[in-house]
C-alpha positions in Angstrom: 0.0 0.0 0.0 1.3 3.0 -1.0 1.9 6.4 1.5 -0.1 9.0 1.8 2.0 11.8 0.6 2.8 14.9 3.2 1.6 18.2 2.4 3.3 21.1 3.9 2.7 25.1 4.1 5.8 27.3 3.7 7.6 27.9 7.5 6.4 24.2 8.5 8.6 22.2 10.8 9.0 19.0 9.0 11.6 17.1 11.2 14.8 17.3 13.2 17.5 18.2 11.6 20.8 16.0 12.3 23.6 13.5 10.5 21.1 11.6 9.4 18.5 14.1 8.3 19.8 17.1 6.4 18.1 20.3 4.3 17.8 19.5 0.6 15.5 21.6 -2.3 12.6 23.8 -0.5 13.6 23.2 2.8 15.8 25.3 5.3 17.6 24.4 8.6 16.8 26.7 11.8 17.4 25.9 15.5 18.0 21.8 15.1 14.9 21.5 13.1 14.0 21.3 9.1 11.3 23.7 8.2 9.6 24.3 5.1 10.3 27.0 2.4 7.4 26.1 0.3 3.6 24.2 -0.2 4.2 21.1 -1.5 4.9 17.6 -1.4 7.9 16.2 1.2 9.9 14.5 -0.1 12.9 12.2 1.5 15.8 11.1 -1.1 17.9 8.4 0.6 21.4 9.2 0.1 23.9 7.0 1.2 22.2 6.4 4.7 21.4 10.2 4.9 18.0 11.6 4.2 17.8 14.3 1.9 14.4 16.1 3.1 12.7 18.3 0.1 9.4 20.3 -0.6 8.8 20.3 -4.0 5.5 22.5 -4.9 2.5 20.4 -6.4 1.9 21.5 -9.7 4.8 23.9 -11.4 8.1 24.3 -9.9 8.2 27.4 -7.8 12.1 28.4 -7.2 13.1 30.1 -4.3 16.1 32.2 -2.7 18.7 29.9 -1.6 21.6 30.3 0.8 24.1 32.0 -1.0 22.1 33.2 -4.4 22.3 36.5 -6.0 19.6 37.9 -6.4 17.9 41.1 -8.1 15.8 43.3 -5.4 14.1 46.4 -5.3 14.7 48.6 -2.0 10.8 49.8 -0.6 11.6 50.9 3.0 14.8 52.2 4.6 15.1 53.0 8.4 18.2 53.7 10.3 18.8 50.2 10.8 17.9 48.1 7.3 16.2 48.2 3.8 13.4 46.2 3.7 13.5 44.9 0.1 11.2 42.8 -2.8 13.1 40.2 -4.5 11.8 39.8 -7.6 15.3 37.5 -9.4 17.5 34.9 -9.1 20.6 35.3 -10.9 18.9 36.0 -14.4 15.7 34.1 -13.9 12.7 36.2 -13.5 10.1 35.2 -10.1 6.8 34.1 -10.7 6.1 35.5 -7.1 8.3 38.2 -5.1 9.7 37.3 -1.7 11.2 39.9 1.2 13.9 40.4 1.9 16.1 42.7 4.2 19.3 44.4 4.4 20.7 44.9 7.6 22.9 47.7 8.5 26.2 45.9 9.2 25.8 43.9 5.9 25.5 46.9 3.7 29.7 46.6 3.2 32.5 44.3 4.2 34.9 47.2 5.9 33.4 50.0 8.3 31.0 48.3 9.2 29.5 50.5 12.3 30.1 53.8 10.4 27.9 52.4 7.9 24.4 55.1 7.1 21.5 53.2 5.1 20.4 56.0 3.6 24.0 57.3 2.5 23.8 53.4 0.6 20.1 53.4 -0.9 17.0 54.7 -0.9 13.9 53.6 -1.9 13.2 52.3 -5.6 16.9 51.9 -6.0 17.2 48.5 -8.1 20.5 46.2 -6.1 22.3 43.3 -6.8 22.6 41.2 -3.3 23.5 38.0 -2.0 20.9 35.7 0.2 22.8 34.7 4.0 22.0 32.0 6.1 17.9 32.0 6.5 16.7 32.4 10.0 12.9 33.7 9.3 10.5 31.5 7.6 8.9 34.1 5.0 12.0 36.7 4.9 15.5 36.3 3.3 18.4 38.7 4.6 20.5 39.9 1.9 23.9 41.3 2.0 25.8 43.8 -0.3 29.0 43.8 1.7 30.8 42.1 -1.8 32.2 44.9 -4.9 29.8 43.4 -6.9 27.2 43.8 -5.1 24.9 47.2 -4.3 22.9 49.6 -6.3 22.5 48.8 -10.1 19.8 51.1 -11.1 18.5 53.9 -9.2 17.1 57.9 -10.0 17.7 61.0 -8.2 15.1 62.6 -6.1 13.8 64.5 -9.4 12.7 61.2 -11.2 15.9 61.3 -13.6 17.8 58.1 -14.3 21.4 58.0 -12.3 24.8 56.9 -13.7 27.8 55.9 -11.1 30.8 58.2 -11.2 32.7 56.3 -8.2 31.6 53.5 -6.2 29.9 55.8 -3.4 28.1 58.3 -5.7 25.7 58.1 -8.9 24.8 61.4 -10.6 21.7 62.4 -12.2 21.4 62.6 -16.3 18.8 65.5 -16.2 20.2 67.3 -13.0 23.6 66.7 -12.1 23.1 66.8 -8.6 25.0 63.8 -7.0 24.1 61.4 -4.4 25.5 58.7 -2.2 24.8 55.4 -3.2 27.1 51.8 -2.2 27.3 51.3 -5.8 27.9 48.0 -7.3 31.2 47.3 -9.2 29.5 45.1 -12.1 31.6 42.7 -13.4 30.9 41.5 -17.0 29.6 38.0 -15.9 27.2 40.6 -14.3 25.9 42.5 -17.2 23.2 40.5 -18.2 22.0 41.1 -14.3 22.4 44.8 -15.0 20.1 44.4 -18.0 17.7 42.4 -16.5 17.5 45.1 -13.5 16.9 47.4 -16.4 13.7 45.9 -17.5 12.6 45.2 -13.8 13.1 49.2 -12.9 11.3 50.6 -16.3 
C-alpha cells in the first residue's frame, strides 16, 4: 500500500534536523529542526544512509532564494537600521512571485561596518544586486551587499531622472547633475546581463 503523501505550508517544521536528516531543495535548517520554504509535497531522497528532506511544490516548480544566491531586489523601506526589500530574481531568472527580503545595517559593506548610514547606501526604488545569507525567518530572506559586486545597479535622483555611477559611493543624475551617495555595485561583466535584466525590472 502505497503512502499518503505529506503536504506542507511554507515555514512548517518537518523534522529534526541532524547527521542523518539534512536540508535538501525547499527546505531550510533553523534551530535543530528542518522547516519548510514552500507548499508542497515532502519528499525524502535516501542518500547514502542520509535523508535528503525536500518540498517540492504540487503542480509547477516554484524556485526560491537559496543560501548564497544572487539575487535582483528592489529597495521599498529604509530605516536607520535596514532596507526592507522585494526580491523579484535569481541570478537571471525572473520570479513568478516576489519574496522579502532585508538588508541589515552591518551587511551593507564588508569594511566599516559600524560607520555604515542606510540612507548614504540606498533609498527607496533603488534596483541592487545582493546576495541571500544564512535564513533564519520562515517568509523573509536577509540579503547582503558587503561584496564589490554587489549594491545599487539602477536607481534615480530625487527629481525622477535616471542615475549613472561616477565612483563606487556616488551616482549622478542625467537630467540634473546633482549627485548622491549610493554603495554602488562594481558590475563585473559576468554581471551584465543582471544589470540588463534590472533594467527591464526598474522601467
Amino acid at each position: 500500500m502505497k503512502e499518503q503523501a505529506l503536504i506542507c505550508v511554507p515555514g512548517q517544521r518537518l523534522c529534526l534536523s541532524d547527521k542523518t536528516h539534512v536540508t535538501g531543495h525547499g527546505t531550510y535548517e533553523r534551530q535543530g529542526y528542518i522547516y519548510s520554504t514552500l507548499a508542497g509535497v515532502v519528499d525524502v531522497v535516501d542518500k547514502d544512509g542520509i535523508k535528503v528532506i525536500e518540498v517540492h511544490s504540487s503542480g509547477e516548480q516554484t524556485l526560491v532564494p537559496a543560501q548564497g544566491d544572487i539575487v535582483t531586489a528592489q529597495v521599498t523601506i529604509i530605516t536607520q537600521q535596514y532596507c526592507k526589500c522585494i526580491i523579484k530574481c535569481i541570478g537571471d531568472t525572473v520570479l513568478s512571485r516576489p519574496y522579502r527580503g532585508i538588508l541589515r545595517r552591518e551587511d551593507v559593506r564588508a569594511t566599516e561596518k559600524d560607520r555604515v548610514e542606510i540612507y548614504k547606501s540606498y533609498r527607496p526604488g533603488d534596483i541592487i544586486l545582493a546576495r541571500i545569507l544564512p535564513i533564519t525567518e520562515a517568509h523573509t530572506y536577509n540579503l547582503s551587499t558587503a561584496e564589490n559586486e554587489l549594491g545599487v545597479v539602477i536607481a534615480h535622483s530625487e527629481h525622477g531622472y535616471p542615475m549613472v555611477p561616477i565612483s563606487w559611493t556616488k551616482m549622478q543624475c542625467t537630467k540634473m547633475f546633482t549627485k548622491e551617495p549610493r554603495k554602488v555595485a562594481k558590475v563585473v561583466p559576468e554581471n551584465i546581463h543582471q544589470k540588463t535584466q534590472a533594467q527591464e525590472i526598474a522601467s
